[in-house]
N, C-alpha and C positions, 0 to 999 in steps of 0.2 A: 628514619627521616622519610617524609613522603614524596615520591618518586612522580618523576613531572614525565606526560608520556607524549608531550606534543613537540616532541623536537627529533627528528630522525635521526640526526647526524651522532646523536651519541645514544641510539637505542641498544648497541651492543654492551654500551657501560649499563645501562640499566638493567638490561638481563644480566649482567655480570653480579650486580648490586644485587639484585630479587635472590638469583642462587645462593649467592653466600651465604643470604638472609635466613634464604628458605633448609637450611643443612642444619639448624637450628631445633631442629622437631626430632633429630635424630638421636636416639640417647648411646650408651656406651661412654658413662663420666663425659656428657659433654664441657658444661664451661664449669669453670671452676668457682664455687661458689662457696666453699667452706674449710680452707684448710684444717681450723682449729680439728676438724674430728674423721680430715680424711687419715685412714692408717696409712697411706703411701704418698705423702702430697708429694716426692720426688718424680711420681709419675709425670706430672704435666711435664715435666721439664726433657723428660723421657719421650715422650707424647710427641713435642715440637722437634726435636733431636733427632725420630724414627722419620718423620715427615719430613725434615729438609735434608737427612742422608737417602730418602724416595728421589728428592730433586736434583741432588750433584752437587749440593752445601755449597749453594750459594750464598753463605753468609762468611765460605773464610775469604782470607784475602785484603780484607778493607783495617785500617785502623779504628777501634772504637773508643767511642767515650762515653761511658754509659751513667745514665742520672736519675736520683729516683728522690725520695722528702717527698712530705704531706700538704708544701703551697710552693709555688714559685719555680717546680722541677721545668714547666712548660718555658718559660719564662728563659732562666737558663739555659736548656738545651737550643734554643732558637740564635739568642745572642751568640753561643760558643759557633752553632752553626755561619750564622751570620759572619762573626770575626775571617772561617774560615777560608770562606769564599771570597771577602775581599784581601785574601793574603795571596788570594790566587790557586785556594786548592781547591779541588772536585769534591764536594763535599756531599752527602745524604743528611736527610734528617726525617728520626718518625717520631710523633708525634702520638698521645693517644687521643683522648676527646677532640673530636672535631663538633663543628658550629652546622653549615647548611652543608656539606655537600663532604662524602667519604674522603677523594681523593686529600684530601687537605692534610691526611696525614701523613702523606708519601713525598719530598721534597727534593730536589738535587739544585745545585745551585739556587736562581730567585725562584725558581718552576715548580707547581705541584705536579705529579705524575700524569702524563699524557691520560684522558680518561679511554680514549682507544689503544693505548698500549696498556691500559690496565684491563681492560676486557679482554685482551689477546693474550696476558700471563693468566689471567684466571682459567681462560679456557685452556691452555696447553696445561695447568696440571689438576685437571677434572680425572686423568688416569690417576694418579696417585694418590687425590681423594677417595677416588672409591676404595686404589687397594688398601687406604688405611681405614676408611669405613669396613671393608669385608675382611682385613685379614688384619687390623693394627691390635698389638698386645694391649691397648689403652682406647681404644675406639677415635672416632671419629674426632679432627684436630677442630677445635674450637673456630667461632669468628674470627676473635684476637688474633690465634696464631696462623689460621690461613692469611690476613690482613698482615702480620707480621714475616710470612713467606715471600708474596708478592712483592714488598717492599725491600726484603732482600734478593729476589729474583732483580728488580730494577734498577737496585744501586749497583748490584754484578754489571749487566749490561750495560747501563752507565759509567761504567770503569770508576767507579768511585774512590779517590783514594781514605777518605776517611767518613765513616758513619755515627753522627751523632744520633744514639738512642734513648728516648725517654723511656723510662718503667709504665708497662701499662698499672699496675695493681702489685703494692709491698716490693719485691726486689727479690727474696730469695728462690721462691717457686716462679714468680713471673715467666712467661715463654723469652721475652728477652734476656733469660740468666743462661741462655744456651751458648752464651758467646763467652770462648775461652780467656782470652788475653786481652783483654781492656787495655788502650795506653792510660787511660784515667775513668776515676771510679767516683761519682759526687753524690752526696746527702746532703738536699739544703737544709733541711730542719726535721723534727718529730712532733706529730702532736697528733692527738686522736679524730681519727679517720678509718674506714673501712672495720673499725672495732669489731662487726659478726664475722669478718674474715679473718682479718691481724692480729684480733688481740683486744683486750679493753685496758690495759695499760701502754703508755709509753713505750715504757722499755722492752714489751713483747713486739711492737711495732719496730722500734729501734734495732732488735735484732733480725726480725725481718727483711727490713732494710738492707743492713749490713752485710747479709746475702749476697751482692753485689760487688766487696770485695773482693779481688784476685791477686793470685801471686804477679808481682814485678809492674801492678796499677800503683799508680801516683792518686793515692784518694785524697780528697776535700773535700770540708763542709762547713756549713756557718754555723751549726747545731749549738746553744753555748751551755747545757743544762749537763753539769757534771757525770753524773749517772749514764746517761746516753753517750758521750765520749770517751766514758771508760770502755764500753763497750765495744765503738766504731774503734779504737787503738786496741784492745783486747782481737778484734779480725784483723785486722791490720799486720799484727804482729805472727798471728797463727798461719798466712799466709804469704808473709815478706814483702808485705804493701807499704809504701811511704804514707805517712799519716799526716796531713796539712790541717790543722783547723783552725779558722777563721776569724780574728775578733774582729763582730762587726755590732756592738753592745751599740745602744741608743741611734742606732740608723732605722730608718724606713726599711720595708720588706724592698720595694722597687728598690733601693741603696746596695741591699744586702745580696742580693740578686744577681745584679750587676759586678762585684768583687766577687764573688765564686765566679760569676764567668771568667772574672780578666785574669784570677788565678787559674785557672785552668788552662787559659789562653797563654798566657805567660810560661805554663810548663810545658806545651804543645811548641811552645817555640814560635809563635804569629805575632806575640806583640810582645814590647820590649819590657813595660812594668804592667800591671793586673790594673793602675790605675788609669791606664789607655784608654779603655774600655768609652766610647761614650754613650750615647743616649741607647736604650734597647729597643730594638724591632718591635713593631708594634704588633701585636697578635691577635685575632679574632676574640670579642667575648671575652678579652681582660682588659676590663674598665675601657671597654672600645669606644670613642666621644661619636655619635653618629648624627649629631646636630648641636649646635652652639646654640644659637636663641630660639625656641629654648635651649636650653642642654639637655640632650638626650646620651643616657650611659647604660652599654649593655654587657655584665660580666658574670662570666659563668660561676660566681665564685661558691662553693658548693660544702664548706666548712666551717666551723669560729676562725681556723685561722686566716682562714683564705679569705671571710670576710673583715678579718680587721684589715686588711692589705685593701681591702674597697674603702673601707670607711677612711682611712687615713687619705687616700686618694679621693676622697668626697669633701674634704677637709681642703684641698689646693684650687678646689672650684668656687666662684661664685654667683650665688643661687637664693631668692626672697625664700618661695617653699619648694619641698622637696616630695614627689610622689615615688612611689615603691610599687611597682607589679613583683610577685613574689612565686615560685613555684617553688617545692624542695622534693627530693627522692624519698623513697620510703624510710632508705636503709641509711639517711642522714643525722645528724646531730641537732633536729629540728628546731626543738622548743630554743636553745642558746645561742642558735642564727636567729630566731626573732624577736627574743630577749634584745639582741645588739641592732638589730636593723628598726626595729617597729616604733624606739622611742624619735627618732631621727625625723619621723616623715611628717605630714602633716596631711597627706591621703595612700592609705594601703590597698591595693588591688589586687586580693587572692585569689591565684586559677590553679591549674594544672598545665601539665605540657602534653602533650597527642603523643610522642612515642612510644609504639607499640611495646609491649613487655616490659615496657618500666613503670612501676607504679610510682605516683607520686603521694605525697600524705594527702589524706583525705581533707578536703577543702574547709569543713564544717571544723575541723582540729586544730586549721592554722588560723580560721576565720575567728575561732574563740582564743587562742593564745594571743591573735595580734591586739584584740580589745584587753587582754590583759595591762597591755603595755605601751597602746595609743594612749597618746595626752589628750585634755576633752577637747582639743579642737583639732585632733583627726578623725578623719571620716575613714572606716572602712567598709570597703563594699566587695563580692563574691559574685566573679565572673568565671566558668569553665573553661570558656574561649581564651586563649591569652593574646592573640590576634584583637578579639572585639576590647579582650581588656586594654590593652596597648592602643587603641584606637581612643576608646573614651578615657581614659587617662591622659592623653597626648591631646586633645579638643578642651581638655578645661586650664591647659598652663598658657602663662603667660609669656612676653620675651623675658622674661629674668627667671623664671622658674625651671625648676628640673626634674626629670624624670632617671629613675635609676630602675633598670629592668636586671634582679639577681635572685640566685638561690640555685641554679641547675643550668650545667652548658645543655639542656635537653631544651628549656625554656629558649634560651640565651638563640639557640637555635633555629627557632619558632618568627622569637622575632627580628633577628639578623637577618632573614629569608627577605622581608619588605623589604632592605635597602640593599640585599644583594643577593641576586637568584642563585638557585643552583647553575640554571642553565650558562649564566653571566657568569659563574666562577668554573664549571667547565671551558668553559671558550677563553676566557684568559688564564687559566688556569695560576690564578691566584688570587687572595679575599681580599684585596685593598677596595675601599670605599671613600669615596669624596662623602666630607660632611654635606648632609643636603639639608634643602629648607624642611622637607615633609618626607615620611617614608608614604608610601603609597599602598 
């Protein structure tokens, strides 16, 4: 994310942000990019383990509930969060992908992490970065699980009594599988995602996942594909995990979402039936509404399944035509997100997103798939900028027309920035946005 250098009062969070960034160049198995063929992928887990017994494990202590599936994990951990805090508990919540600004993954109550108490945990454990850059049997601890440290340094300090955790990446190697006794263990669903990491089936993702089961965790999930539930009940049973799964057959994802929370919430003891549960916190860059007339929708969604959960919710809107700015990562399931999104539109606006070290696909590959599958009265056009493309895309609709910005929270990122700064979400430290007339 590019780092804004005109505001003093939070220079310290920006050298905090630049460092982390900059430990990135160091090797020693830095980030974890291929279980299928590491011969010890139990290291990583060893790795974030050795680094928070450097810091005084600051992660026991607190209750957790730990959540991971392939769309919708965001979704739920925020809600279960949410229930918590209005039951009246001290609650944490991490998050993985953020939108414009880091802190957004670090939560206690409604507040994201102070950005100057996040610059002052960084710098008190720069000692035990080094000693695990110079002396760690695994080298140097990743982005994720430094970002994953601090987050448990501030829920400690926060006296947190319960930490709801999302999985960054699959479940069983994850840095979040360091945590012993989950009071509850959730899978919202399986479906192909992360494939050069996890797996190119299902079911090898499914057991991945399933990593995440612990002895004496209450697990749930809405998963409904036989195979994959033999599985989550086959861990379940090898570790004396209560096994809940979920019928939630011909509901909406947002539906389905929502009942794994209120179950959850329900075994947690916060609400009296799971069907309590009501509307869910709205969350940055899922299907975010950032202007009515037009309608402008900005959502990170970054898979087929994550975009049928956009299109059904594209489907409650009403809207003449419909334009698409599009970016996708490399390592995505590309051609089958524009198979599902490109017949829909009626103008496509192919870019890239500017964050460093993430390739996106190359423009000319989405530029020729989307004409595959534009109808003759879509136009597409190829802008690199996704700012200028979001500009002239946003200049030719009408009040009844809509705009849907999707394929990568990297994107999703890019253009949530116009309607909401970094600097604006440091200082309040949280992303809520009035719908406005125009982003600027």
């Amino acid at each position: 994310m590019k780092l804004s250098k005109n505001n003093d009062k939070f220079a310290s969070y920006y050298r905090a942000i630049e460092y982390l960034e900059s430990l990135g160049n160091i090797g020693g198995g830095y980030q974890k990019t291929d279980l299928k063929s590491h011969p010890r992928p139990e290291m990583y887990l060893e790795r974030m383990q050795d680094f928070l017994d450097l810091l005084g494990n600051p992660e026991r202590g607190s209750k957790y509930i730990h959540i991971t599936g392939t769309a919708g994990k965001g979704s739920v951990a925020a809600t279960v969060h949410n229930e918590l805090v209005k039951a009246g508990k001290r609650s944490g919540l991490f998050t993985s992908p953020f939108t414009v600004s880091t802190i957004e993954k670090i939560q206690v109550g409604d507040k994201y992490i102070d950005p100057l108490v996040f610059a002052d945990i960084t710098e008190s454990i720069k000692p035990q970065i080094d000693e695990m850059i110079k002396r760690g049997r695994h080298g140097a601890p990743s982005y994720f699980e430094m970002m994953l440290a601090i987050a448990f340094i501030y829920f400690e300090k926060e006296e947190c009594e319960y930490v709801v955790l999302e999985v960054g990446l699959g479940g069983r190697y994850d840095a979040t599988n360091i945590i012993k006794d989950p009071l509850v263990t959730a899978i919202t669903n399986i479906s192909l995602d992360h494939t050069q990491i996890l797996g190119s089936r299902t079911t090898d993702i499914a057991f991945d996942k399933a990593g995440i089961i612990k002895n004496g965790s209450q697990f749930f999930t809405t998963e409904a594909d036989g195979r994959i539930l033999e599985i989550f009940q086959t861990a379940c049973e090898e570790v004396g995990a209560g096994f809940h799964p979920i019928l939630v057959a011909g509901l909406e994802y947002d539906a389905r979402n929502r009942i794994l929370a209120g179950h959850i919430c329900e075994s947690l003891g916060i609400v009296r039936s799971a069907g309590e549960i009501g509307v869910s916190p709205s969350l940055p860059a899922r299907f975010e509404i950032m202007e009515r007339q037009p309608l402008v929708a900005i959502d990170g969604a970054h898979n087929p399944s994550k975009i049928e959960s956009t299109i059904q919710n594209l489907t409650r809107q009403r809207y003449k035509e419909l334009s698409v700015i599009i970016a996708i990562s490399a390592d995505k399931d590309w051609k089958t997100m524009m198979r599902m999104v490109v017949p829909l539109a009626s103008a496509i606006y192919v870019t890239k997103f500017s964050t460093p070290n993430r390739p996106s696909v190359d423009m000319e590959l989405l530029f020729e798939e989307a004409g595959r599958y534009a109808s003759d009265k879509c136009s597409v056009y190829l802008n690199p900028d996704p700012v200028k493309a979001f500009h002239e895309a946003r200049e030719t609709l009408t009040l009844d027309d809509a705009l849907l910005v999707v394929g990568s929270f990297y994107l999703a990122g890019d253009i949530r920035a116009l309607y909401c700064s970094e600097e604006k979400i440091l200082e309040q430290r949280n992303s809520c946005v009035r719908e406005v007339s125009h982003a600027h």
